[in-house]
C-alpha positions as CSV (number, residue, x, y, z in Angstrom):
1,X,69.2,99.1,120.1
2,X,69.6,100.3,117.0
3,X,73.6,101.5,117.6
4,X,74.2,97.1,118.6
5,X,72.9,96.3,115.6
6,X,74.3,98.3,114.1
7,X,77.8,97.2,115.8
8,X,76.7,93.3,115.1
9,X,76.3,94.0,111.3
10,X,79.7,95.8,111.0
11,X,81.6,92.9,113.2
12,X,79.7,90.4,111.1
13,X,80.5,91.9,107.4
14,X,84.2,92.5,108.7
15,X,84.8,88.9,110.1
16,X,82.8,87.4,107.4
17,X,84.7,89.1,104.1
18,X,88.1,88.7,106.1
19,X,87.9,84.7,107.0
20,X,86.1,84.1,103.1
21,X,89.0,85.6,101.9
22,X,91.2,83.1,102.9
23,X,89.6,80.2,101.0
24,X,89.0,82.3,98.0
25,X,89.6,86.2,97.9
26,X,88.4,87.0,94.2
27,X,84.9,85.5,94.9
28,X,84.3,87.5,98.0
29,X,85.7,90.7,96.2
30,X,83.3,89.6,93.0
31,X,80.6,89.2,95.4
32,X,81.0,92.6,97.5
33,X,81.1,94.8,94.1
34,X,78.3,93.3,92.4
35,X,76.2,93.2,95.3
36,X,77.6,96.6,96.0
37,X,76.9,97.9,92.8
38,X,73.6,96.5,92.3
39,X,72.2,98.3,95.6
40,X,71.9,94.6,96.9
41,X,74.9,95.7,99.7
42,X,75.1,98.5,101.4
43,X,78.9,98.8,100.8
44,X,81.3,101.0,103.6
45,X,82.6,104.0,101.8
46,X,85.8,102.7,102.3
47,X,84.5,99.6,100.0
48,X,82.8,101.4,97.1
49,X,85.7,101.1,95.0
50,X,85.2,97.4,95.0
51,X,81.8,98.7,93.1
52,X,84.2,100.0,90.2
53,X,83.3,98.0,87.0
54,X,87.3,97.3,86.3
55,X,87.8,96.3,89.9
56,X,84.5,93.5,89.3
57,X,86.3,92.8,86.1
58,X,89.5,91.6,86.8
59,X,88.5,89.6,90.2
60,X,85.9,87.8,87.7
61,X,88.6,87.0,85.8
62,X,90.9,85.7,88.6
63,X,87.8,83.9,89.7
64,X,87.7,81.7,86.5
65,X,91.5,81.4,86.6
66,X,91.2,80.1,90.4
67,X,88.3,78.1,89.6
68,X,90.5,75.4,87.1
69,X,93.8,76.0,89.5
70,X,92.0,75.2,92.7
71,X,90.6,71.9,91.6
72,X,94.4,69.9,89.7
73,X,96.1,68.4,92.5
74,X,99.6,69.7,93.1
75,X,98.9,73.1,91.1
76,X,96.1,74.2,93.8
77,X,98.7,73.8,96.6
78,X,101.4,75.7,94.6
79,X,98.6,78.4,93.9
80,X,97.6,78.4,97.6
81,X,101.4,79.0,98.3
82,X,101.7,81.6,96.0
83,X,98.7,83.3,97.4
84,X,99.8,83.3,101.1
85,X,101.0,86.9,100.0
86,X,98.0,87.7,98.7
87,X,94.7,86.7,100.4
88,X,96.1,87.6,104.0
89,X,96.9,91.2,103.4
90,X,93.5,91.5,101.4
91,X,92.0,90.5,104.5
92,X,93.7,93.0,106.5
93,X,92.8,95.6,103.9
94,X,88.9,94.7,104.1
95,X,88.8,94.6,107.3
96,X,90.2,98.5,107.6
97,X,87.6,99.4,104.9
98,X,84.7,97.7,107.1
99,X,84.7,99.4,110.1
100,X,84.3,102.8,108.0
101,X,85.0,106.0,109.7
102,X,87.3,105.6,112.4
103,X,90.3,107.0,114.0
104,X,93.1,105.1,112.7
105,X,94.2,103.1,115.8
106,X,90.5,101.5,115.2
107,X,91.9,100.6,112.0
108,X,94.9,99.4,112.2
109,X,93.5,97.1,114.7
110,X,91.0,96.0,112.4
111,X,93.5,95.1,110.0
112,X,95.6,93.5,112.3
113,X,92.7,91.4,113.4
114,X,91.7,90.7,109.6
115,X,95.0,89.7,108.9
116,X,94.8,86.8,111.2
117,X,91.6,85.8,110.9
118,X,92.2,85.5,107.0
119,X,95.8,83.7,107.9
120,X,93.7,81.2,109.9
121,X,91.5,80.5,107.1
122,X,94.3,80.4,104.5
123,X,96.3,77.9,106.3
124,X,93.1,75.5,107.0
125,X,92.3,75.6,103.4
126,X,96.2,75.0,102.4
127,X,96.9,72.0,104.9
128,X,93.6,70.4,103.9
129,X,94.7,70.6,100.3
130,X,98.2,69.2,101.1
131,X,96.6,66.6,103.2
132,X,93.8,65.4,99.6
133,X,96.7,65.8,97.6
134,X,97.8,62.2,99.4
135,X,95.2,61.0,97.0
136,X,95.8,59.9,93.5
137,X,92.5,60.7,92.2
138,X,91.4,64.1,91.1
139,X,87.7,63.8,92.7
140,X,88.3,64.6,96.2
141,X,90.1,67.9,94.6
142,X,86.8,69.1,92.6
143,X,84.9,68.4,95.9
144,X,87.1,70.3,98.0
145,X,87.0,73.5,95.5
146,X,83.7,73.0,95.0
147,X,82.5,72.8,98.7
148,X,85.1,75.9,99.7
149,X,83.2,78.0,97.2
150,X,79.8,77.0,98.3
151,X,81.0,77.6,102.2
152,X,82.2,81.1,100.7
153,X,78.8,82.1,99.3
154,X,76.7,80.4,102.3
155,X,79.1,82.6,104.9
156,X,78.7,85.6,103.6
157,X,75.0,85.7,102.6
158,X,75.1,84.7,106.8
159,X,77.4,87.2,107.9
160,X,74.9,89.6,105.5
161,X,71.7,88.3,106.3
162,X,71.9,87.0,109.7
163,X,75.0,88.4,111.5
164,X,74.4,87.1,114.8
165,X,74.2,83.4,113.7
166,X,77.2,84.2,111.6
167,X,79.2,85.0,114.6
168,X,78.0,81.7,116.6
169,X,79.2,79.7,113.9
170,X,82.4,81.8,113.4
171,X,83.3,81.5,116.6
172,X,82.7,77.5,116.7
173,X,85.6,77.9,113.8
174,X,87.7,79.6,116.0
175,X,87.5,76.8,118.7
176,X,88.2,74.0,115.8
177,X,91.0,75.9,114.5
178,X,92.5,76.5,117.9
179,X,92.3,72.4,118.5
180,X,93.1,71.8,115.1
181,X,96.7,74.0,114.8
182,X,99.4,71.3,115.9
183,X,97.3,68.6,113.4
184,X,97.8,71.4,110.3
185,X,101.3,72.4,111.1
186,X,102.7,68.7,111.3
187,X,100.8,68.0,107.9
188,X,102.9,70.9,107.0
189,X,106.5,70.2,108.0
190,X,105.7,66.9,107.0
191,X,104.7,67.7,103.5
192,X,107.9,70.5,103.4
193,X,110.4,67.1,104.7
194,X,109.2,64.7,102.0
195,X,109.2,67.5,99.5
196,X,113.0,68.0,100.7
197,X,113.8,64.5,101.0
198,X,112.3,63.4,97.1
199,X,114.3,66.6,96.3
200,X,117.2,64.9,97.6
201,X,116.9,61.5,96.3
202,X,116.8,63.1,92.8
203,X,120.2,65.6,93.0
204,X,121.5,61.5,94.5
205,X,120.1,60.0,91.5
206,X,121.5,62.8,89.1
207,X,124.8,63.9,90.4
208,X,126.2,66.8,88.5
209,X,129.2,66.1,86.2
């Protein structure tokens, strides 16, 4: 009993830090070391760096810089973009450090699997931002960053506090991100071909002498 709890708490902290990273990395890492730190977490030893006061630092810094970034339309998709390289192989990193101890196929495959889960996270966050920034006003932006940080905080005190509900509603992500896909990667392309075509219309506009 004890050793599938045990299991369900380790799946839950690894699937919860890795798909919260993709919508916003520096508050799960802010999260992990202060809870870490403050005895409030009880941190893998593969994650007790994140405990270090400099590590807690700096992601509290990129937390306030992400905070103002995330919420001006245009800017939050260009930061999104520039964190693709980022956020994923975080998630892949936590997701080694979660499952502790293990031989190193385990963790490899835990990265692997981190790395996806936070990729499938990262892209839902980015095409729904490409898809608000439609919108001329800057209100549905400030809901959207504030709402992703909220869903943040609420999944991982689940994934913390009650892993096994945590999973159930994980996996109904999973289901909605499978139907949702071909919807997110036509907002894409579409926002990439208007992106090309304005792009176009200007050089037209502004031939080189």
């Amino acid at each position: 009993m004890e050793n599938h709890e045990a299991l369900l708490t380790t799946l839950a902290l690894l699937m919860g830090t890795t798909w919260a990273s993709g919508i916003n990395l520096y508050a799960v890492l802010l999260v992990l070391g202060l809870g870490g730190s403050s005895g409030y977490i009880d941190l893998p030893a593969e994650l007790s760096i994140l405990e270090d006061p400099l590590i807690i630092g700096t992601a509290g810094i990129m937390y306030v810089i992400e905070f103002f970034a995330d919420k001006i339309p245009g800017i939050d998709s260009a930061w999104d973009a520039i964190h693709t390289f980022v956020r994923i192989p975080a998630g892949a990193m936590l997701a080694a450090g979660t499952v502790g101890d293990v031989t190193p196929a385990m963790e490899i495959a835990a990265g692997i699997l981190g790395g996806g889960i936070a990729a499938a996270t990262h892209t839902t966050k980015a095409s729904t931002r490409l898809m608000i920034n439609t919108s001329p006003e800057p209100v549905s932006n400030w809901s959207a960053s504030v709402s992703e940080d909220l869903l943040v905080l609420g999944g991982l005190w689940a994934a913390l506090n009650h892993p096994t509900v945590f999973l159930l509603l994980f996996l109904t992500f999973i289901i909605l991100f499978i139907w949702l896909l071909p919807k997110l990667w036509n907002m894409i392309k579409l926002f990439f071909t208007k992106t090309v075509n304005y792009l176009g219309i200007k050089e037209k506009n502004n031939p080189k002498t």
